[in-house]
C-alpha positions in Angstrom: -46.6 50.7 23.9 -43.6 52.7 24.5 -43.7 56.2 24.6 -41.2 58.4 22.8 -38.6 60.7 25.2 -39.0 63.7 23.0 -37.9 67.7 23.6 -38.9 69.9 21.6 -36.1 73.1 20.7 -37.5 76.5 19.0 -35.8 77.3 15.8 -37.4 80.6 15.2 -40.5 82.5 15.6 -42.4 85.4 13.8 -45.8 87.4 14.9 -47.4 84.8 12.6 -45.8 81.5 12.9 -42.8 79.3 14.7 -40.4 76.7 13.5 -39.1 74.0 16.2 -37.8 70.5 15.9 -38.4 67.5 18.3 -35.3 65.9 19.4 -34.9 62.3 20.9 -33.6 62.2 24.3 -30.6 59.6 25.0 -31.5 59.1 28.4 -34.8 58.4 29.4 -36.8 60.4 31.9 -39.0 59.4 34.0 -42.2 61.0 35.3 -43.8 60.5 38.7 -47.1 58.8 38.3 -48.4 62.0 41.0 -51.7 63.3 40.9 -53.3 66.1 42.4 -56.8 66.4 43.3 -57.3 70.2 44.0 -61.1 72.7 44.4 -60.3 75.6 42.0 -60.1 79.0 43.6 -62.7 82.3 43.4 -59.8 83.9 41.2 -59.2 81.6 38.5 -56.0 83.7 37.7 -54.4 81.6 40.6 -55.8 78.1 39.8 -54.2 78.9 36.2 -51.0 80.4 38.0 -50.9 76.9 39.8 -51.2 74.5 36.6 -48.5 76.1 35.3 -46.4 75.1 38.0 -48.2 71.7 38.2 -46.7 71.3 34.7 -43.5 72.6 35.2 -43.1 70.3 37.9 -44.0 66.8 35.3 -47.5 66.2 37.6 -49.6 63.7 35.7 -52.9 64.2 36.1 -55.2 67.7 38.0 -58.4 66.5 39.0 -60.4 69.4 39.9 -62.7 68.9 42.5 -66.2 71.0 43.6 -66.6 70.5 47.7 -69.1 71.8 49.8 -67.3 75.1 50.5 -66.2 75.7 46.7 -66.8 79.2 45.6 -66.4 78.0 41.9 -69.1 75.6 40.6 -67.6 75.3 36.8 -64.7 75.7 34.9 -63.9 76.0 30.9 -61.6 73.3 30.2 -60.8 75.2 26.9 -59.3 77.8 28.5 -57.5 76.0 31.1 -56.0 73.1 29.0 -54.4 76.1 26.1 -52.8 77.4 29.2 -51.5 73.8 30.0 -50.1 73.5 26.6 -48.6 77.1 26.8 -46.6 75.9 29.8 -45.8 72.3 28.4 -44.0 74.9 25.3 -42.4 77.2 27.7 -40.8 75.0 30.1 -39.5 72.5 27.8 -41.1 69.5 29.1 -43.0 66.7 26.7 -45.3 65.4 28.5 -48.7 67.6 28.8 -50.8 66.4 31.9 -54.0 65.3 31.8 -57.0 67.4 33.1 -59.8 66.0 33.8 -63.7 67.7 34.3 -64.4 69.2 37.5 -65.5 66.4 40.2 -67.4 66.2 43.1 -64.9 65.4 46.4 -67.2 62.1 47.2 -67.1 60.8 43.9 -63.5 61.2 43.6 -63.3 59.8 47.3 -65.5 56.4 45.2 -63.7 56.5 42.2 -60.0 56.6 44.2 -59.7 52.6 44.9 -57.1 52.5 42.6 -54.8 54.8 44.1 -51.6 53.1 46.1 -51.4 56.0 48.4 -54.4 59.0 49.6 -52.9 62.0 51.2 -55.7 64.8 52.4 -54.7 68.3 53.1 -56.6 71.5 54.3 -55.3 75.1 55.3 
């Protein structure tokens, strides 16, 4: 299955309602397979702030992940993947990434046998 290169360009907008059109892109663009694997923070302002940018950037796949030192046990998708597609609109980009439910780090540590390179990072 192919998928189509498609941008989408506003034609106009009201308080109400917007008009856009999808245009076919000539060349096509490809998106790094990356994914990031990241423990949402206590201010969920800035793990909102940082799928934006995840976005923006064409990243895959967010995996967020519950550790032994995470301050936030749970998450509303809901909330978070509107402010994915908010992003997707404002920057332009077509392809909306993929977010999945919040994971434990072992079980993601289990599940990652099918990743072709594992990086780890701490502050």
């Amino acid at each position: 299955m192919e998928m189509a290169h498609l941008r989408w360009q506003k034609l106009w907008m009201s308080q109400k309602s917007f008009g856009f059109k999808l245009n076919r892109l000539k060349n096509k663009i490809v998106t790094p397979d990356l994914h990031i694997a990241i423990a949402p923070t206590k201010n969920i302002d800035r793990f909102e702030f940082f799928l934006e940018k995840t976005c923006e950037i064409g990243i895959r796949k967010v995996i967020p992940i519950r550790t032994r030192n995470s301050e936030r046990k749970e998450i509303k998708l809901d909330r978070l993947q509107k402010n994915l597609i908010s992003a997707m609109k404002q920057s332009g980009h077509y392809y909306l990434p993929e977010l999945t439910e919040l994971t434990d780090f072992k079980q993601l540590l289990k599940d990652a046998g099918w990743l072709s390179a594992k990086i780890y990072c701490t502050l």
